[in-house]
N, C-alpha and C positions, 0 to 999 in steps of 0.2 A: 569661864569658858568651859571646866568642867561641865558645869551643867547645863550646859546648849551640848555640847556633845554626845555626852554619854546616853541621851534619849533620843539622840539622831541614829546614833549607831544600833541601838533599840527598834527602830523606827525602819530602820534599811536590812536589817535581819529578818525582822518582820513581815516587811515587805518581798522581801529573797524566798522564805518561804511561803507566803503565800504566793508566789508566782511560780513555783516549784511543782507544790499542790495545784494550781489551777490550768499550769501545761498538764500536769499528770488528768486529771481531770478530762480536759479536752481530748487529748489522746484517746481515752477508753474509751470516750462515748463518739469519737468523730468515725471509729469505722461502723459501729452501732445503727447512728446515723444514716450512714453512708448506704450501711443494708438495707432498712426501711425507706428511702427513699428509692432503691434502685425496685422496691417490690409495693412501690405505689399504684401498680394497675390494677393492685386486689383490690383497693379503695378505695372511695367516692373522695372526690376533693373535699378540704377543711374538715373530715372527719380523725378524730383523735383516735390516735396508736399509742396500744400501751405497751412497753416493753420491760421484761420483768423475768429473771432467772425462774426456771421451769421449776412448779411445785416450793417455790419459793427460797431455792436454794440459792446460795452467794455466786458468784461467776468465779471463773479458776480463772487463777494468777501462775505465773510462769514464776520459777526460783528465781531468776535476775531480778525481777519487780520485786519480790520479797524480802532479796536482799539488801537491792536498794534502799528500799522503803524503811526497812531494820537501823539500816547504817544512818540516814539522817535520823529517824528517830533517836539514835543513839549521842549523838552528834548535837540535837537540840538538849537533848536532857541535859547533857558533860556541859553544857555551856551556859544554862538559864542559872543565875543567881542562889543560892540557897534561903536567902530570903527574896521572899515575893514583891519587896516596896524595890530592892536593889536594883538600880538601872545596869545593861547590861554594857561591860566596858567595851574600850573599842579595841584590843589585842582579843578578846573574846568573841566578837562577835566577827572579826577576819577569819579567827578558825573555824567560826560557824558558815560563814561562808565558803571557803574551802573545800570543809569537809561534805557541805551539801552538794555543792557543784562536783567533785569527786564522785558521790555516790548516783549522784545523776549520769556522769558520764559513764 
């Protein structure tokens, strides 16, 4: 039973944060978006828009996002196994849930 578990709870961690990262994801780029299409009259339809921080600099993040983003990192590392074959238990991976959902909120 161990081990059908302990790679589910693996498996839902995993998933928690890739779903995490992939809201985060959508967010940034859905007002992005949002702008480029509201300034579609400069351009011919099915012509490609490239969008790209000015002189190739990063886009600025707000301290909340930074801090967020700090706390699960933190949050995943305290939780991942010390060895790498280790599947991740499942009081472990509740606090990784937690703590993720906390720094989201």
């Amino acid at each position: 039973m161990k081990a059908v578990i302990q790679p589910l709870a693996w498996g839902i961690a995993m998933a928690s944060i890739l779903a995490v990262a992939t809201g985060f994801a959508l967010a940034v780029t859905s007002g992005t978006v949002q702008a480029v299409e509201h300034s579609h009259g400069l351009h011919a339809h099915g012509e490609q828009v490239s969008i790209s921080a000015p002189d190739g600099q990063r886009w600025a993040t707000d301290p909340s996002l930074r801090e967020g983003m700090s706390r699960i990192q933190d949050a995943v590392q305290q939780a991942l196994p010390s060895a790498p074959q280790a599947p991740l238990g499942a009081t472990e991976a509740a606090r990784l849930r937690e703590a993720t959902q906390d720094a989201i909120a």
